[in-house]
N, C-alpha and C positions, 0 to 999 in steps of 0.2 A: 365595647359592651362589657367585656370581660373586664377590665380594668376599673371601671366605673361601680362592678360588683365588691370585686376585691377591697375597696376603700371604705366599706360599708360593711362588712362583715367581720364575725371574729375571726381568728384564721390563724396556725400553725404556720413560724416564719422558718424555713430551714436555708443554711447558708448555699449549701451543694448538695449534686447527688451523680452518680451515675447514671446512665443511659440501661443497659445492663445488670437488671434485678437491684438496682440500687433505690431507683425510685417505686417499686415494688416494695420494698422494705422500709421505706417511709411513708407511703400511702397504708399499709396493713399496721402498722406501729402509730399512728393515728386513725385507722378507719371510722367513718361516719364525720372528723372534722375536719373541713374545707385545709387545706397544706400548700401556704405558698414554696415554693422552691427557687431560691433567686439563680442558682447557674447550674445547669445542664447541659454541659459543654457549648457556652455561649447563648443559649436560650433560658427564659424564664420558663418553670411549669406549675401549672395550678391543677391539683388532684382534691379528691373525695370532697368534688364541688357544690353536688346536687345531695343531699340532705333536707328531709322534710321542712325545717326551717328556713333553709335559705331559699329554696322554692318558693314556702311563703310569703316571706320578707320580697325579693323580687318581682312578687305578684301583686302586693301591697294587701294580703288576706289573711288574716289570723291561721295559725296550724291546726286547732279546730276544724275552721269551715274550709279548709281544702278540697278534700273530697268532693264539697258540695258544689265549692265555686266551681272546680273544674269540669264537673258536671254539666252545671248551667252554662259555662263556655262550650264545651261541645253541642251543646242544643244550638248554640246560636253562629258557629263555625262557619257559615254562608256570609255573616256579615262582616267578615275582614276585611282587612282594606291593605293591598298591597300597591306602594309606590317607588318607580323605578328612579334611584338618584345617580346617575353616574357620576359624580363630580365628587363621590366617593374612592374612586379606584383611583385618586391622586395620593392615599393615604398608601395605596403598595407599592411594594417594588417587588418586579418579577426576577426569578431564577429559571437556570437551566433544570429540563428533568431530571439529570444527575445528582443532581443539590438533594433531594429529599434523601439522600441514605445519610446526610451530613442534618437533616431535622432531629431535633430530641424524641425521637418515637422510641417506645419501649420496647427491650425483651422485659417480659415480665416473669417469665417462668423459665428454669431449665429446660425441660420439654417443649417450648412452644418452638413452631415452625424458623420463627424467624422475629422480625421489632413487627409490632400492630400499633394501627392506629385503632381505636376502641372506643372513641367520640366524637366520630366525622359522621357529620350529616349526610346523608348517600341523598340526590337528589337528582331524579329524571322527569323526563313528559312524557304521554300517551299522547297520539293524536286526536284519542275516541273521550279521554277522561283525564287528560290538563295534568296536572303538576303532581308530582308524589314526592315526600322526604320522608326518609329514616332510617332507621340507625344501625351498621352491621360490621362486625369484626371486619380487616382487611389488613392483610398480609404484605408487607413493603418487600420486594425485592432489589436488584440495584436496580432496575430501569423502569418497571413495570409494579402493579398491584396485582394481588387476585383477593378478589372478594367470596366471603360466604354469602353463598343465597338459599335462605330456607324455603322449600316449596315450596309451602301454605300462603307465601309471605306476595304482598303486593309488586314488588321489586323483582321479581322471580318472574309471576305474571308477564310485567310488563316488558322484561327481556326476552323473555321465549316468543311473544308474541309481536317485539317489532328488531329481533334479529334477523329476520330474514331480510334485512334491506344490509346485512352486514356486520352493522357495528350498532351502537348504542351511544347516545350523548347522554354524558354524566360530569356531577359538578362531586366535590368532596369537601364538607367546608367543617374548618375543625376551629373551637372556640368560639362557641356562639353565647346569646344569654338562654339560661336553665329555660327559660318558656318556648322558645325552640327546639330545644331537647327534649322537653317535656313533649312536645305536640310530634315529635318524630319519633317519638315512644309510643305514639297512641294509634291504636286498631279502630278504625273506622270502614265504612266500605270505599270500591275503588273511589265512588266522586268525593271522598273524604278530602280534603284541601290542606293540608297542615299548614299551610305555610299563614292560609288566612286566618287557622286556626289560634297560627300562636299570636298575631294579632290582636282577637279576641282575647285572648290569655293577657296581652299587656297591657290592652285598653288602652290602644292606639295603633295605626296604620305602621305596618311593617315596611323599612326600608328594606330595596333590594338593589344588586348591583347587575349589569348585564357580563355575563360571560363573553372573552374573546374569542373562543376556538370550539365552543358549543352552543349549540341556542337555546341556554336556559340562562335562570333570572334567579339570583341566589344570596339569600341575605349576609352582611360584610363580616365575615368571622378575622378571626386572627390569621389563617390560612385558607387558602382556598384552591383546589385540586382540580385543575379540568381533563378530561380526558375521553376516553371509548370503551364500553364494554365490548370482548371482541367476542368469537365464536371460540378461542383456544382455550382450553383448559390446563389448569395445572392442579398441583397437590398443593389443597389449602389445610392447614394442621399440622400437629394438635394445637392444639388453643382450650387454655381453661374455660370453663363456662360458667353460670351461674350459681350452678349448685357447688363450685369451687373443687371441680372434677374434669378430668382431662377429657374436650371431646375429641372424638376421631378425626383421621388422616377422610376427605374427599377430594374428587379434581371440581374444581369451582370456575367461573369465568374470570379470565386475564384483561383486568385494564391496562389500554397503554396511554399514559400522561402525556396531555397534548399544550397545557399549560401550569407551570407554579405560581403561586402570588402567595407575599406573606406584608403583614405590617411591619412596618420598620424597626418597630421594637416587638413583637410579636409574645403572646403567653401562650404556649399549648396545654392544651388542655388531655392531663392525660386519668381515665376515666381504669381504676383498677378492675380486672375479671375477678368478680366471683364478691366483690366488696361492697360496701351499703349503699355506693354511688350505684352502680349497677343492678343492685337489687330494685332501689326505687324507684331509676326509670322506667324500670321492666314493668313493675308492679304498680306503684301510682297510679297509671294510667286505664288498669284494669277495674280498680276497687268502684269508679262510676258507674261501668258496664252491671258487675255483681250488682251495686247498690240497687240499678234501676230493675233488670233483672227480676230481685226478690221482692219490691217493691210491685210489680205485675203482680205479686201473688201474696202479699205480707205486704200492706199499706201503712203500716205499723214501726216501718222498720225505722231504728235511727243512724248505723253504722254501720260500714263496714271496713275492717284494716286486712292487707294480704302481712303476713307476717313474718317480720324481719328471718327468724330461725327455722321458717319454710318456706324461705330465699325469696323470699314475696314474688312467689308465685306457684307453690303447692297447696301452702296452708293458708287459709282465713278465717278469722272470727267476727261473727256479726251479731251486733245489738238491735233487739226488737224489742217493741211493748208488747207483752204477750194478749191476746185479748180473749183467743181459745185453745184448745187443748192442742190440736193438731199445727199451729202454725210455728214450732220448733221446727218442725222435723216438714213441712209446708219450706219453710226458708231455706233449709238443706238443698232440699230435691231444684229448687229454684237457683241457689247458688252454683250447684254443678255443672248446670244448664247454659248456664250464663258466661262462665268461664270453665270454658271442655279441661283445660290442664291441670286445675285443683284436683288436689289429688284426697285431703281432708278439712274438712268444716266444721266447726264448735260453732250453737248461737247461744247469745246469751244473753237475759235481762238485763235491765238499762242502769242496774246498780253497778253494774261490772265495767270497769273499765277494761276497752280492748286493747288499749297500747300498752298494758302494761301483764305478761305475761304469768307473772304470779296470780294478779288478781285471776285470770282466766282459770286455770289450774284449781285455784279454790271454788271454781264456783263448778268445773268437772269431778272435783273430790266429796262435793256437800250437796248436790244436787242433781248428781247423775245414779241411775241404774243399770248396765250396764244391760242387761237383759229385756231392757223394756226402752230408753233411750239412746241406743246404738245402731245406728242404718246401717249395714255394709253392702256394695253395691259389686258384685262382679265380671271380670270381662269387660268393664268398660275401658274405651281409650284414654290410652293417657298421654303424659308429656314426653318428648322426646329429651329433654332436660331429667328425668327420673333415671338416674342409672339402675334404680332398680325394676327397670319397666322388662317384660316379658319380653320374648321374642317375636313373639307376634303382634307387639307394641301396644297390649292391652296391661290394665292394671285392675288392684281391688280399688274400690273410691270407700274412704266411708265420713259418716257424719254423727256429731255427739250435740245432741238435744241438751243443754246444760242451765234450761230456763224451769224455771218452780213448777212444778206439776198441779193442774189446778183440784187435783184429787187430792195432794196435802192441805194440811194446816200452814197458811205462809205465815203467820205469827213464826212458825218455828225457825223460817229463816231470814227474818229481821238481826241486821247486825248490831252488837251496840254501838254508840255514837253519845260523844259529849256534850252536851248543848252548847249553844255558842257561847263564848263569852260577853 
């Protein structure tokens, strides 16, 4: 799948690189364009892959209606079609579990724990709610993984509540296509389905492969990791995060690898912390939730982007047709709502373009009061991603109304423009 992208996109050729902060320093020295890399001590790797564009291009949907499509894809997330091809698994060849300290996995940072994989699809079952995928740092040592598990997060749920039989069946599948990523990026509730989701997303029945030593069913990436989530813990950290800030040292659950499978020419996919690949799985995924959200409350609305320079997922800006006085700061209170981590909101008339941060800026400079369009909200929760969150894990939230006041003269802020030619 990944190969089949690759040929199809533009893309940064590099000859070599290190394993060790080396492909770190050429994923950041191109960040935001797709970076082939042909030898990483014997493997090919492909970084900073998911980019707005290429997202769309692989969805076959203009970077426009993204948002929207992806939207409409999750309304209709039920009607995937997932079919199991095993006549697939003639395309691997297995290795010992030994072999993965011998994979191109990064250290990426000085400080980090140790090499991370950073876009392997984590993917287990429920017996009460069917199949879960998605996406979570994970710490290579020589024999063994230990995975981050955030609380709040599905994966979490689902191992605290079927470890008591032990162990846990889990698949790891690294180099999938962007609409798999995408859908293993996306918050839904438990019976949420990614896997039919991404399906949906490519507008056709997703192939899957059967695992040998687990009993899960997992689409064919470039590698694929079977194993056990057990009850031991270790120390998983630091590891940079999103905000491109070192997070802490915790003991996490220890996978122990019960099978390797890689393609015979294999591309890893290696996804930089804290970079625009990473920003946008995070975030993409959210700006539909927001959209619908304000949308309950502002019918009006036409956009919303999480924004790149508030690690697309603190900050966002939303376009609305204003129709009355109060639905600036209406869309605010409804965006917070929608997604609890936002930490600040700008809305703003539909002259303003939101992808492009200047314009936004001009229209907080020419259009705001500061005393009269300025929410601040405090005490509320915030992200655990905010280094600067409180210790009692509360933050201020606030929101900047940046749409024409209908108490002005809008004459006054018509821009000028040259007639067409």
């Amino acid at each position: 799948m990944i190969r089949d992208l690759l040929n199809s996109i533009e893309k940064i050729e590099i000859p070599s690189a290190e394993r060790k902060f080396g492909i770190t320093r050429v994923l950041k020295r191109y960040d935001g364009t797709p970076v082939y890399i042909r030898d990483v001590e014997g493997y090919e790797v492909i970084g900073n892959l998911c980019n707005r564009e290429v997202i769309a291009r692989s969805l076959g949907v203009p970077v426009k209606d993204l948002m929207k499509y992806i939207l409409r894809c999750m309304e209709r997330e039920k009607e995937g079609e997932l079919i199991v091809n095993n006549r697939l698994k003639k395309e691997y060849v297995e290795d010992p579990p030994s072999e993965i300290k011998n994979y191109p996995i990064p250290i990426y940072y000085p400080r980090d724990g140790g090499p991370y994989i950073t876009s392997g699809v984590v993917i287990v079952k429920d017996r009460d709610y069917g199949v879960n995928a998605s996406i979570h740092r994970i710490l290579v040592r020589e024999d063994h993984l230990v995975i981050r598990m955030v609380e709040q997060r599905h994966l979490h749920y689902i191992y605290t509540k079927n470890i008591v039989n032990g162990e846990v069946d889990v698949a790891i599948v690294i180099g999938v296509h962007p609409a798999i990523l995408l859908a293993a990026s996306t918050s839904g509730d438990i019976t949420f389905n990614e896997l039919k989701y991404a399906s949906v997303l490519m507008g056709k029945p997703l192939e899957l492969v059967k695992c040998d030593t687990v009993d899960l069913e997992v689409p064919p990436g470039e590698f694929i990791i079977e194993g056990k989530i057990t009850r031991e813990m270790e120390d998983e950290g630091p590891f940079v995060d999103i905000t491109g800030t070192y997070d802490k040292v915790r003991k996490q659950p220890v996978i122990r690898i019960t099978s390797l499978k890689r393609r015979r020419n294999p591309i890893f996919h290696a996804l930089l912390p804290g970079g625009v690949e990473h920003k946008v799985l995070m975030g993409l995924p959210q700006e539909p939730r927001i959209y619908r959200g304000v949308r309950n409350t502002v019918p009006t609305v036409r956009d919303v982007v999480l924004t790149e320079g508030g690690c697309s997922w603190l900050h966002a800006v939303i376009s609305i047709e204003k129709r009355t006085e109060g639905d600036g700061k209406n869309a605010i209170l409804a965006a917070l709502a929608s997604h609890p981590s936002l930490k600040h909101v700008v809305v703003v008339d539909e002259d303003i373009d939101i992808q492009d941060p200047k314009d936004v800026e001009y229209a907080i400079a020419t259009r705001v009061q500061a005393d009269e369009d300025v929410i601040i909200i405090k005490g509320a929760k915030g992200s655990s991603l905010d280094p600067s969150i409180k210790e009692d894990k509360t933050t201020a939230k606030m929101g900047i109304d940046a749409t024409i006041s209908f108490k002005k003269n809008r004459e006054d802020f018509i821009r000028a423009q040259l007639p067409e030619e």
